[in-house]
C-alpha beads as a LAMMPS data file, in Angstrom:
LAMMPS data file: protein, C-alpha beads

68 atoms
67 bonds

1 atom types
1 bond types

-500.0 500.0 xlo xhi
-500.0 500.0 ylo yhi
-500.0 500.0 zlo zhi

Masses

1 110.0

Atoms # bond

1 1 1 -189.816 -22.282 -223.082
2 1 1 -192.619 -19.854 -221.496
3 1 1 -190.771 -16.999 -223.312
4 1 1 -191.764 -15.828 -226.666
5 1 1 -190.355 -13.461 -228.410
6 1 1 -192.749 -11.629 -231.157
7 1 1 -190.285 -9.853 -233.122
8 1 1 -191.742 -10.864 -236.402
9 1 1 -195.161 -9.801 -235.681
10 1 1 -194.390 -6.831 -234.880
11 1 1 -192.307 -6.442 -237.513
12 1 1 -195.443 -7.453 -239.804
13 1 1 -197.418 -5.487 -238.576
14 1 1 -195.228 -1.639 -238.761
15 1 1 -194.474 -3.433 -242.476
16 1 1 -190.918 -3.405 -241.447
17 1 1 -188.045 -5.751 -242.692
18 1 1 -185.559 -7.068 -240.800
19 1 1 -182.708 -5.480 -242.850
20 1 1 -184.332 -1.967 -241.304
21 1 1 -184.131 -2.908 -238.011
22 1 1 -181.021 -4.173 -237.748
23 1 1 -179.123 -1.284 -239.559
24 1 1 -181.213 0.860 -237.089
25 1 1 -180.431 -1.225 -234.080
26 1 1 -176.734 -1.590 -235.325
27 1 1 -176.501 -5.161 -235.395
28 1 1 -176.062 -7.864 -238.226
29 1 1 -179.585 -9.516 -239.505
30 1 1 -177.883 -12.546 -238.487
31 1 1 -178.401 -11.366 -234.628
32 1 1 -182.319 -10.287 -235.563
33 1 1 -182.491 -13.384 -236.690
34 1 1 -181.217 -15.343 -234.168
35 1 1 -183.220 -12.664 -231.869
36 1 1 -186.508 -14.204 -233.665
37 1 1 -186.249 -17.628 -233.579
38 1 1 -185.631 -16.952 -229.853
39 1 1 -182.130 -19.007 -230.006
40 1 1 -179.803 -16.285 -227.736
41 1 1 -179.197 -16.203 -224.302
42 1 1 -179.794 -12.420 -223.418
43 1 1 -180.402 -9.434 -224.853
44 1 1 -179.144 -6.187 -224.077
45 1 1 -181.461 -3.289 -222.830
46 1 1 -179.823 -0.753 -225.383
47 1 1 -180.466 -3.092 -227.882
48 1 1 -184.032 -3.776 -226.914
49 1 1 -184.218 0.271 -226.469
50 1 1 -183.576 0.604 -230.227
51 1 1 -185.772 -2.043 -231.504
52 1 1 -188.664 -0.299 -229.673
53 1 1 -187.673 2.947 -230.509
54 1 1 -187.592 2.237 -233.931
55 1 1 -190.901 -0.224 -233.996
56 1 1 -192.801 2.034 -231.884
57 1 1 -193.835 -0.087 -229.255
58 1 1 -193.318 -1.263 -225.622
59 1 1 -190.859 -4.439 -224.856
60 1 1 -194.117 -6.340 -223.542
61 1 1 -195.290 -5.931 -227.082
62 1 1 -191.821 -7.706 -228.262
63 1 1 -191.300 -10.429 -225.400
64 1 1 -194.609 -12.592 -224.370
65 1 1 -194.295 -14.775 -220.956
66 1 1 -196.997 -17.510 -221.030
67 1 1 -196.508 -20.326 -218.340
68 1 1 -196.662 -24.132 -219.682

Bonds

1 1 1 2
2 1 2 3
3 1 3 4
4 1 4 5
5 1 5 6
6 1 6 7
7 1 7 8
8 1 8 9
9 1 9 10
10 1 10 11
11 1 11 12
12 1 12 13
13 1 13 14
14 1 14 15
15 1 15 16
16 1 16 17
17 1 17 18
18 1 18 19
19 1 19 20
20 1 20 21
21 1 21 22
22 1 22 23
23 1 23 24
24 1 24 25
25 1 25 26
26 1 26 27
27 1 27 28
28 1 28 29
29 1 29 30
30 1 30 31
31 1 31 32
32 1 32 33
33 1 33 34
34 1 34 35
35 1 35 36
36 1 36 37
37 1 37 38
38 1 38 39
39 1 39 40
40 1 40 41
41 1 41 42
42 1 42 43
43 1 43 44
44 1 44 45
45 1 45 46
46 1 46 47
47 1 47 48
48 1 48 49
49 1 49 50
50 1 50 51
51 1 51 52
52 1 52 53
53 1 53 54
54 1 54 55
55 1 55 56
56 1 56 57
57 1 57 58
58 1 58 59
59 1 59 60
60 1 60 61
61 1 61 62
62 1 62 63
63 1 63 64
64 1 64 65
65 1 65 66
66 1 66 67
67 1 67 68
């Protein structure tokens, strides 16, 4: 898939766990992780809103297009 998400990078990098985000987000760690590994469908801008907001960054620095 030419989408990749870079959730855990970032998250790396702001030395952030996943536990954080996701009570600041307001969803279950279950849905970051499934968010990670890149295995949903969508994602809702509210939710991508938050995860910026709290990771201090741009959604281009959390979703990567690179063609096959």
């Amino acid at each position: 898939m030419p989408i990749h998400i870079r959730l855990d990078e970032m998250l790396a990098m702001r030395k952030k766990q996943s536990r954080e985000l996701a009570e600041y987000v307001g969803i279950t760690e279950q849905n970051i992780s499934l968010i990670k590994t890149g295995r949903v469908k969508g994602i809702r801008f509210a939710t991508l809103e938050k995860m910026c907001e709290f990771l201090e960054c741009q959604p281009g620095d959390l979703i990567n297009y690179s063609p096959d």
